[in-house]
C-alpha positions as CSV (number, residue, x, y, z in Angstrom):
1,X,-54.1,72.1,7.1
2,X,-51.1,71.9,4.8
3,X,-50.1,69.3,6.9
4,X,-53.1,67.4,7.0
5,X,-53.2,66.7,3.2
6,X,-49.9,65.8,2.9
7,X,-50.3,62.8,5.7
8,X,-53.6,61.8,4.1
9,X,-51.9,60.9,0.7
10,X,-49.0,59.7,2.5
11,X,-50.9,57.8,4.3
12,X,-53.2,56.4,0.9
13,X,-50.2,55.8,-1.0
14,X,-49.1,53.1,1.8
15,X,-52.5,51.9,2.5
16,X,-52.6,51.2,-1.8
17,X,-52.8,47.8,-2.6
18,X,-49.1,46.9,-4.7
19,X,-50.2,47.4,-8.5
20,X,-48.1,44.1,-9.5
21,X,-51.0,42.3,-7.9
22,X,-53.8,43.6,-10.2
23,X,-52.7,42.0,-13.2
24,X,-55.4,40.2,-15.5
25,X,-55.1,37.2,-17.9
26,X,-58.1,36.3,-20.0
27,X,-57.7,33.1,-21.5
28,X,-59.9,32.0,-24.1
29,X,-59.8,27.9,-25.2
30,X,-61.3,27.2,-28.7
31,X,-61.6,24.0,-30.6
32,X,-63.5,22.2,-28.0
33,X,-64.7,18.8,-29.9
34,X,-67.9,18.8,-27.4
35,X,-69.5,20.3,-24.6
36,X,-68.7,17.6,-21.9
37,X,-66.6,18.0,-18.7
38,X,-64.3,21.0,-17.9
39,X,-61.4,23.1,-19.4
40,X,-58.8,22.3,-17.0
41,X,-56.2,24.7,-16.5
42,X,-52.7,25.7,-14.8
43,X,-51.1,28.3,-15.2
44,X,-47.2,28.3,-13.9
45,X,-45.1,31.7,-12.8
46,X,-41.6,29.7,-13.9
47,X,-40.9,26.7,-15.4
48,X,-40.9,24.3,-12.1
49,X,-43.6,21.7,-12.3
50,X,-44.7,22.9,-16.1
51,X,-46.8,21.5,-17.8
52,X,-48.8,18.9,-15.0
53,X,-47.8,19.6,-11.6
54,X,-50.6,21.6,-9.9
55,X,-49.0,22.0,-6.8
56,X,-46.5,24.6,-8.3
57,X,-48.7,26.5,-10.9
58,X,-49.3,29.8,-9.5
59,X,-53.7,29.3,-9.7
60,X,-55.4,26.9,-11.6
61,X,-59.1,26.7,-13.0
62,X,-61.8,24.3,-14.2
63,X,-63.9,26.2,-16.7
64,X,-67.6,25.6,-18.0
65,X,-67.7,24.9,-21.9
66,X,-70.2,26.9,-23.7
67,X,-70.8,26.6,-27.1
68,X,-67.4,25.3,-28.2
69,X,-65.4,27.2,-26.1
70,X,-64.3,28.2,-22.5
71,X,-63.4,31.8,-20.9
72,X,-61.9,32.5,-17.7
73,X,-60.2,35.6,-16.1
74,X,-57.6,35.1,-13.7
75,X,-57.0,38.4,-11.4
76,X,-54.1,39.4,-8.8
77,X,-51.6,37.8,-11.0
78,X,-48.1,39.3,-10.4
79,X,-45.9,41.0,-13.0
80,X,-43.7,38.0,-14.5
81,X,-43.3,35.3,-17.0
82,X,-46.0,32.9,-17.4
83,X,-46.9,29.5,-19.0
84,X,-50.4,28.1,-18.9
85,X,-51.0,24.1,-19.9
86,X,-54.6,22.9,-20.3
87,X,-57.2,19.7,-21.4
88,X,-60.4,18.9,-22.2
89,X,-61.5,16.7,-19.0
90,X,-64.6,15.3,-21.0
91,X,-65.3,12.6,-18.2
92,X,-64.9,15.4,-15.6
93,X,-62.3,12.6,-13.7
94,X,-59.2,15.4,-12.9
95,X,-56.9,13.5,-15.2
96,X,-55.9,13.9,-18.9
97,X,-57.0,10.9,-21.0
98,X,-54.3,8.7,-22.7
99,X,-54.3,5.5,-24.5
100,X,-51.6,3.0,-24.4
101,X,-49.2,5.3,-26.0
102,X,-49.6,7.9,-23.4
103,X,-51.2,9.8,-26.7
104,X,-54.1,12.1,-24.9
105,X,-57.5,10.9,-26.0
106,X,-59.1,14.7,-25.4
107,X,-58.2,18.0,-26.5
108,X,-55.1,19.4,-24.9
109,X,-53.0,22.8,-25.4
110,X,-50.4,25.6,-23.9
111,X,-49.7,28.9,-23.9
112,X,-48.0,30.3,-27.5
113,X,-50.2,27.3,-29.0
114,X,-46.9,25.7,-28.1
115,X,-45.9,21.8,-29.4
116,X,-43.5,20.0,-28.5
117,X,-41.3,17.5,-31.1
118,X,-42.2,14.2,-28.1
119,X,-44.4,15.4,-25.7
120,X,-45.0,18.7,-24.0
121,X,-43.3,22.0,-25.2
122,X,-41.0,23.4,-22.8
123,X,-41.5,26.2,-20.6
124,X,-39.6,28.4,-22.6
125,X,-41.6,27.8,-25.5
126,X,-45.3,28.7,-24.2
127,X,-44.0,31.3,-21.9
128,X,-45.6,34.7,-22.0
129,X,-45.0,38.0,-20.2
130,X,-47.7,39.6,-18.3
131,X,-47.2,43.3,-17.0
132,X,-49.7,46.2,-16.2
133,X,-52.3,46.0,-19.2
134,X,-55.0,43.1,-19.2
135,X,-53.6,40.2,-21.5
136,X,-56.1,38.1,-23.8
137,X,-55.0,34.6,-25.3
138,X,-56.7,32.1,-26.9
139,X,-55.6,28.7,-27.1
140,X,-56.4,26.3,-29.5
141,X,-57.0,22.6,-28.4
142,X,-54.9,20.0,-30.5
């Protein structure tokens, strides 16, 4: 019987999902000048392809605006160091906006409520740890 008991948790400790994947970011996005189009977001484990390369963040969203503001949840987020880059896609077109300049006609924003001196921050700069507890941020678009 002993026996028994002692292969059952044995056998539920390996069957366990591994804890680093249950990690949860909640990401609120304030500031939004109006309620058209999507919050785009990316959010990067490690600095390759931060701030616009989707095809190295770690998941990515498109979030409805309601009244000013956007809130997602991202789940199964492993323990690490993160950076999250987002816009206002007020056209809904999958690109960010810019005029001649390459200034961004939307909203835009990162992680840390990060700036850069010319362009984007760095990695460094709108990097955030997650670990076992839920994390909240809010980011403000510029």
């Amino acid at each position: 019987m002993l026996l028994n008991i002692f292969f059952s948790f044995l056998l539920m400790l390996v069957a366990s999902p591994d804890q680093n994947s249950k990690n949860e970011l909640t990401l609120k996005v304030e500031n939004i000048k109006n309620p058209d189009g999507v919050i785009r977001v990316l959010v990067f484990k490690g600095q390759e392809g931060f701030p616009d390369q989707p095809e190295y963040a770690i998941q990515n969203a498109s979030i409805k605006i309601t009244n000013n503001s956007a809130v997602h949840t991202f789940r199964n987020l492993p323990d690490g160091t993160y950076a999250i880059s987002l816009f206002h896609d007020s056209r809904n077109t999958g690109k960010l906006r810019t005029n001649a300049l390459g200034i961004p006609k939307d909203g835009y924003g990162f992680s840390n409520n990060a700036m850069g001196m010319i362009g984007p921050p760095s990695f460094e700069k709108a990097a955030f740890t997650l670990s076992k507890e839920a994390k909240h941020i809010t980011i403000k678009l510029k």
